[in-house]
N, C-alpha and C positions, 0 to 999 in steps of 0.2 A: 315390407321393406326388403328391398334385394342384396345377396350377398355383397353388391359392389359399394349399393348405398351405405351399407352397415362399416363396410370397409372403408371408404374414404370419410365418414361420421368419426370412426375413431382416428385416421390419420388430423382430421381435423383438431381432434382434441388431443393428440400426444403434439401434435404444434404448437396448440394456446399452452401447453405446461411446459413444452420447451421454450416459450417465448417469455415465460414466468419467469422462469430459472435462471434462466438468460440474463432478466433484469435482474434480480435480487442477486445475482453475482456480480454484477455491474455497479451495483452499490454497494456490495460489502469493500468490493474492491477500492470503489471509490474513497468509502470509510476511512478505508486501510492507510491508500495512502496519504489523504488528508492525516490522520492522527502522524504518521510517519511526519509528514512536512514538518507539522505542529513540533515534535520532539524535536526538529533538527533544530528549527528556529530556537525553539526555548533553551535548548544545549549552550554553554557556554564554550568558546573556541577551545581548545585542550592547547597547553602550551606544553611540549615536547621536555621531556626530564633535561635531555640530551639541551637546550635551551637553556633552561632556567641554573643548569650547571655553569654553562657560557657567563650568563648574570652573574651569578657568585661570585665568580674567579674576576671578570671586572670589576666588579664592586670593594673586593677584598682588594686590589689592587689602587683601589680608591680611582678606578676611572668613572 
């Protein structure tokens, strides 16, 4: 086998392991942000301190 053969044999295979990598990144990523999405949806809206004081003060004022 010839230096060029041997040469372009292993560009051939640092491709298929960058093409590997490539994917399993591709799906962690994907992972990721699915479980992200997943927390957001499941999160309950955050009501604002600064809000819920607002509430208070009408309520004590019996509005």
């Amino acid at each position: 086998m010839s230096e060029h053969d041997k040469a372009f044999e292993q560009a051939q295979q640092r491709a298929s392991e960058t093409a590997a990598l490539t994917e399993q990144v591709q799906i962690q990523l994907s992972d990721a942000a699915f479980e992200h999405l997943q927390q957001l949806v499941n999160t309950p809206p955050a009501v604002s301190d600064r809000l819920k004081q607002a509430a208070q003060l009408l309520e004590q004022e019996g509005l």
